[in-house]
C-alpha atoms as one frame of an Amber mdcrd trajectory, in Angstrom:
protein
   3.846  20.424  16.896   0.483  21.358  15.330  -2.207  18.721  14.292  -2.075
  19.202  10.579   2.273  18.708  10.728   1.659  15.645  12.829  -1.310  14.395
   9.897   1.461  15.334   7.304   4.222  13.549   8.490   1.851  10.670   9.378
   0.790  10.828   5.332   4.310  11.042   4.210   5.785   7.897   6.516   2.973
   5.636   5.564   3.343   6.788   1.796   6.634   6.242   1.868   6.763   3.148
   3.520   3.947   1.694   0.590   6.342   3.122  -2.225   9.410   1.432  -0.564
   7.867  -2.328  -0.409   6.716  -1.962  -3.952  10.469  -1.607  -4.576  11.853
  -4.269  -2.401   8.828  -6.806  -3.385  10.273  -5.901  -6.666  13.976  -6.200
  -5.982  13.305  -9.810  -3.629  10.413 -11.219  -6.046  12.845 -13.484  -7.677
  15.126 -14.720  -4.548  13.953 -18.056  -3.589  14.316 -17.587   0.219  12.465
 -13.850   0.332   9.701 -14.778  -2.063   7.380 -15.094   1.067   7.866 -11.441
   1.517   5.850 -10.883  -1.699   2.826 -13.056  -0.766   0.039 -11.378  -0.328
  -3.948 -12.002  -1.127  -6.214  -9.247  -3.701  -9.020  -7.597  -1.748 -12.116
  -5.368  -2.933 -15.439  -5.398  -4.738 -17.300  -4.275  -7.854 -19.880  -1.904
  -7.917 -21.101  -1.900 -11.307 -20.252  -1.458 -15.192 -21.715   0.999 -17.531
 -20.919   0.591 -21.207 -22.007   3.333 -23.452 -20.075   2.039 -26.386 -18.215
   5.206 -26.268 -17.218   5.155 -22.528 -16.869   1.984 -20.549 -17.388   3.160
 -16.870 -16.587   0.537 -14.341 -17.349   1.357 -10.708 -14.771  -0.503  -8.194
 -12.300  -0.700  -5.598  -9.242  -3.723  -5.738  -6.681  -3.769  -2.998  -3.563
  -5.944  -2.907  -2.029  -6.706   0.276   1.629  -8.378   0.992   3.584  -9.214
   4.365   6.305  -6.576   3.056   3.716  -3.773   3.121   2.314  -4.611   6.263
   5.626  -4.706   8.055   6.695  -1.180   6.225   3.582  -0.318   7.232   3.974
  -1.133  10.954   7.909   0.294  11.114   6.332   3.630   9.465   3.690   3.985
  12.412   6.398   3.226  15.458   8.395   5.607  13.377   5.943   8.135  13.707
   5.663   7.358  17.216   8.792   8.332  17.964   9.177  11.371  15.753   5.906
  12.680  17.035
């Protein structure tokens, strides 16, 4: 396979695999005995603020992180490494 199909599937595994532990976390958020799947901690920093009145322009970057993401995450990549 070329490089850019092996980048694209790579892309499309790890996007997938964010998309489907938004909708489990979703789905297991309220089951007492799964609710550690959704725990996660907030990540990221703030670069600025510029208020003009007429445009508030806010310079940042926020990441959350939870244990279902990282294991989607993981399955996605030994996924890959057997598809590739």
């Amino acid at each position: 396979m070329s490089k850019a199909k092996n980048t694209l599937i790579l892309v499309f595994l790890v996007l997938a695999a964010i998309v489907l532990s938004a909708l489990v976390g979703t789905l297991t958020k309220d089951i007492g005995f799964l609710k550690w799947l959704t725990w996660g901690e907030s990540i990221g920093f703030d670069l600025g603020r510029l208020d003009l009145a007429i445009i508030d322009l806010s310079f940042s970057f926020h990441m959350q992180v939870n244990v279902l993401q990282v294991l989607f995450i993981a399955a996605a990549l030994l996924l890959y490494k057997k598809v590739r």
